[in-house]
C-alpha positions in Angstrom: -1.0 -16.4 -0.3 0.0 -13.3 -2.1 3.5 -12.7 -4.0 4.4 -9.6 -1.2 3.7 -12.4 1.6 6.3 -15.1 0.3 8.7 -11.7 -0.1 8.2 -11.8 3.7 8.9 -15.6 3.9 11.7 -15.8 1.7 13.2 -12.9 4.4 12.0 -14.7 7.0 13.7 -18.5 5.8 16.9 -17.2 4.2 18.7 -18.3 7.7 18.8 -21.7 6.5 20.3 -20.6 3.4 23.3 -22.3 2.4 22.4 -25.4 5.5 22.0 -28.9 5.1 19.0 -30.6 5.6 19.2 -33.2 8.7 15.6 -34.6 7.5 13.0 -33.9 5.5 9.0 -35.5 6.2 5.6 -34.8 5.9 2.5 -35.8 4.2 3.1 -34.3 0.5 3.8 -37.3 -2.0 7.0 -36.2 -3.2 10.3 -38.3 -2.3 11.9 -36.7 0.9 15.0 -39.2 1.2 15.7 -37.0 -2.1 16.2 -33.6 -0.3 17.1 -35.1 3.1 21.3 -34.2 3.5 21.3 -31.9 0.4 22.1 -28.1 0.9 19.5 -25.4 1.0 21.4 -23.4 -2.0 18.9 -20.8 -2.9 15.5 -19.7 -2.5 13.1 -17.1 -4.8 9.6 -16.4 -5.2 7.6 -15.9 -8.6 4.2 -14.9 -8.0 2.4 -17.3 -5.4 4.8 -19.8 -6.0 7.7 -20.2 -3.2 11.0 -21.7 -4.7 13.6 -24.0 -2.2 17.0 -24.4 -4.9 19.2 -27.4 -3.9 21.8 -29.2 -5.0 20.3 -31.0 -8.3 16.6 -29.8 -7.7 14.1 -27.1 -6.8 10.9 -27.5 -4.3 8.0 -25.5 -5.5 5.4 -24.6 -3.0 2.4 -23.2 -4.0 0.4 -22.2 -0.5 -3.5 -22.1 -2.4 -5.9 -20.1 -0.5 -5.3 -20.8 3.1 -1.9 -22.6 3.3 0.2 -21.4 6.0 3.7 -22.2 7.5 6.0 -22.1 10.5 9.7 -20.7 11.7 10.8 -22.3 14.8 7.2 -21.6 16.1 6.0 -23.5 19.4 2.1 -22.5 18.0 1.5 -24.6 15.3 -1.0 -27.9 16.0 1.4 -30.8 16.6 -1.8 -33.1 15.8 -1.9 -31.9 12.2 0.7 -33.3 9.9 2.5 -30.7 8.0 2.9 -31.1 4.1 6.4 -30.4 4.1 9.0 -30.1 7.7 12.0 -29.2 7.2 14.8 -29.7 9.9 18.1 -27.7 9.7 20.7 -27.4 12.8 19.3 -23.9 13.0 15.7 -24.7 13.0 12.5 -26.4 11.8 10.2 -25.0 9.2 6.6 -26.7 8.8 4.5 -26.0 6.0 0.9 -26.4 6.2 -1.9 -26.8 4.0 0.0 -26.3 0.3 1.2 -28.2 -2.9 4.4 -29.3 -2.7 6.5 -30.8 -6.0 10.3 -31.6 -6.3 11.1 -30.4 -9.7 14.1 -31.1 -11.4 17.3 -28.9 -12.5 18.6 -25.5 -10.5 17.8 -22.7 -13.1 15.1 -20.6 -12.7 15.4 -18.8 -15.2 14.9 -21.2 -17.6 11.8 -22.1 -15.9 9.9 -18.4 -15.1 9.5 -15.4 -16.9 10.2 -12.3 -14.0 8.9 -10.3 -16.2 5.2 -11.2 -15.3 6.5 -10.7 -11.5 4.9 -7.9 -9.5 7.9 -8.2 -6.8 10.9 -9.0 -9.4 12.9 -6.1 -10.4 12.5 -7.5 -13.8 8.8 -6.6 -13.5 7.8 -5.0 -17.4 4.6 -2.8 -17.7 4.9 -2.2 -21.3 4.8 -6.0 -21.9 1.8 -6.3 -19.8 0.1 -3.7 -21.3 1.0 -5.3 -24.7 -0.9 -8.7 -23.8 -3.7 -6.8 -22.2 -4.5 -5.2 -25.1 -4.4 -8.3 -27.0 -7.5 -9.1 -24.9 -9.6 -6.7 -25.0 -13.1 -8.5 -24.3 -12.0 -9.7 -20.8 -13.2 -8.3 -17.8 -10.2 -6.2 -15.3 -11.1 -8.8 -12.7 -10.2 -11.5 -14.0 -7.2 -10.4 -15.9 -5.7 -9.2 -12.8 -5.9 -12.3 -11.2 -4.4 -14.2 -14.1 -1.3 -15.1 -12.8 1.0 -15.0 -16.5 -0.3 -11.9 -16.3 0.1 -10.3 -12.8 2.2 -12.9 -11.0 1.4 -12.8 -7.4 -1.8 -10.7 -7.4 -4.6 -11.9 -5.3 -7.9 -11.4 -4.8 -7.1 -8.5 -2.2 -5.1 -6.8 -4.3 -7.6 -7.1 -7.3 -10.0 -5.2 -5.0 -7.6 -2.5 -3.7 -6.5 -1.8 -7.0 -9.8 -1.7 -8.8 -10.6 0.8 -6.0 -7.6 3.0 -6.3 -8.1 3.5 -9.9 -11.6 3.8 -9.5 -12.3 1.2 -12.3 -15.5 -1.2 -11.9 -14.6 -4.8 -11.8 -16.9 -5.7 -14.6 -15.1 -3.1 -17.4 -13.6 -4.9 -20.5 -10.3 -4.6 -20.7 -10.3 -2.9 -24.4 -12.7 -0.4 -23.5 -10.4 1.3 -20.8 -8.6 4.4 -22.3 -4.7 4.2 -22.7 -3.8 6.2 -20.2 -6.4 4.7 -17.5 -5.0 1.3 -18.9 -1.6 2.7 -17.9 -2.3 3.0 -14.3 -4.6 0.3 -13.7 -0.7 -1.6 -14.3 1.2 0.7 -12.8 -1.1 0.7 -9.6 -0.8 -3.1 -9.6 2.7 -2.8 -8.9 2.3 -0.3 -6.7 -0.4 -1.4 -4.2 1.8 -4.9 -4.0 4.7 -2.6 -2.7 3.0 -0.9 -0.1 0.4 -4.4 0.6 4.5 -5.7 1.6 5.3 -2.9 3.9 2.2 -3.2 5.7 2.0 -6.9 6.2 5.5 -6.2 7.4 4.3 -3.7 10.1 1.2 -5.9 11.0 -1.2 -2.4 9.7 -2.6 -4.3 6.2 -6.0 -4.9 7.4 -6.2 -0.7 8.6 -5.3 0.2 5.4 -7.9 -2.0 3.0 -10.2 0.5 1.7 -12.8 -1.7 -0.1 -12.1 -5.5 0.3 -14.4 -6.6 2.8 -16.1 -3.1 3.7 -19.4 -1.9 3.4 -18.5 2.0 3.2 -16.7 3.4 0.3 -14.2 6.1 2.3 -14.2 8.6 -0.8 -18.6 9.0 -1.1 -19.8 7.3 2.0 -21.9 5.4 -0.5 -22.3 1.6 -0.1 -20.0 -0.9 -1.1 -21.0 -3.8 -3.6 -20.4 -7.2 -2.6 -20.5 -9.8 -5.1 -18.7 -12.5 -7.3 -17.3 -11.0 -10.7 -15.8 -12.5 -13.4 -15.3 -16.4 -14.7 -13.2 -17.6 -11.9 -15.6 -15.9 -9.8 -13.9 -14.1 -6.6 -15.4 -11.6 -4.1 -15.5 -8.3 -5.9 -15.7 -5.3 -3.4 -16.0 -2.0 -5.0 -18.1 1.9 -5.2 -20.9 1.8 -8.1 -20.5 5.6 -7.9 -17.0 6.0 -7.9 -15.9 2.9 -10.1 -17.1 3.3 -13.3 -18.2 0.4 -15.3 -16.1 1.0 -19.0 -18.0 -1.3 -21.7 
């Protein structure tokens, strides 16, 4: 789950801000009589990790590739245990499919750097740009994807933005001009913007121009489909129109 879709959860949650917790169960292997009657103080997202502040401690969930949760939903399987339920006088919140650790203390800012943060408003290109070019022999793909890099970018995103700035997946990193450099970051934060409005209207999949297509929109050329990169994840982009920078 992207850093733009826990935006959407943290909206979607902050009721049971400042709420007790009647009980708290599930099947992670944390200790739930520890959050069970403390108060819901706070809650943040860095990257593609969700963050639940309490009185003495934090939850940290981190929803991997197809983790998913529930608000007060009647649609969820009541035959699957959720990691993590949550159950407030206002509600119940089941999260499914995620890692879920109790960590201890209540500042976040000792523990994350929002600069890294595509969503934070302490996002800071010029520092990106600064450890990018400290790497120049790695490929765009994977450093967009590296999350101390470009916290909260997934694979999607990798793809749309790759597309967008019309760079090949497979370019190193210190072969891309300064100025190209400069928007491949700038574009990162951008496309996460406007990847959060339309998940919010329920139009992202309309707008995805390469991920998962077979048509590039620009030449009418065909898409390549293939794994790029050491992690590797599904690269979708235009041989023509993406050029390959070595």
């Amino acid at each position: 789950m992207e850093g733009p879709s826990l935006v959407i959860l943290k909206e979607q949650a902050q009721k049971f801000v400042g709420k007790p917790v009647v009980a708290a169960t599930g099947a992670a292997r944390i200790d739930f009589d520890r959050i069970s009657g403390q108060t819901l103080r706070k809650l943040a997202t860095w990257g593609k990790h969700f963050l639940m502040v309490f009185d003495d401690c934090y939850i940290r969930i981190h929803y991997l590739m197809f983790g998913n949760y529930y608000i007060d939903s009647q649609h969820y399987n009541p035959e699957k245990v959720s990691k993590l339920t949550l159950q407030f006088r206002n509600g119940e919140w089941n999260n499914y499919n995620c890692a879920v650790k109790i960590l201890e203390g209540t500042d976040l800012d000792a523990a994350y750097d929002w600069s890294t943060d595509l969503m934070s408003d302490h996002w800071n290109p010029a520092a990106t740009r600064k450890k990018l070019k400290a790497a120049p022999d790695r490929l765009v793909s994977d450093v967009l994807l590296d999350q101390a890099l470009f916290s909260g970018l997934g694979n999607i995103m990798k793809n749309e933005t790759l597309f967008r700035t019309r760079i090949h997946p497979e370019s190193r990193v210190g072969a891309l001009p300064d100025k190209l450099l400069k928007q491949l970051v700038d574009e990162a934060r951008t496309y996460a913007f406007d990847f959060l409005r339309w998940k919010q209207e329920g139009t992202l999949r309309k707008h995805w121009e390469a991920h998962t297509k077979k048509v590039c929109p620009r030449c009418e050329g065909p898409l390549t489909k293939e794994h790029t990169g050491v992690t590797p994840r599904r690269s979708f982009y235009c041989a023509r129109c993406q050029k390959l920078y070595v």
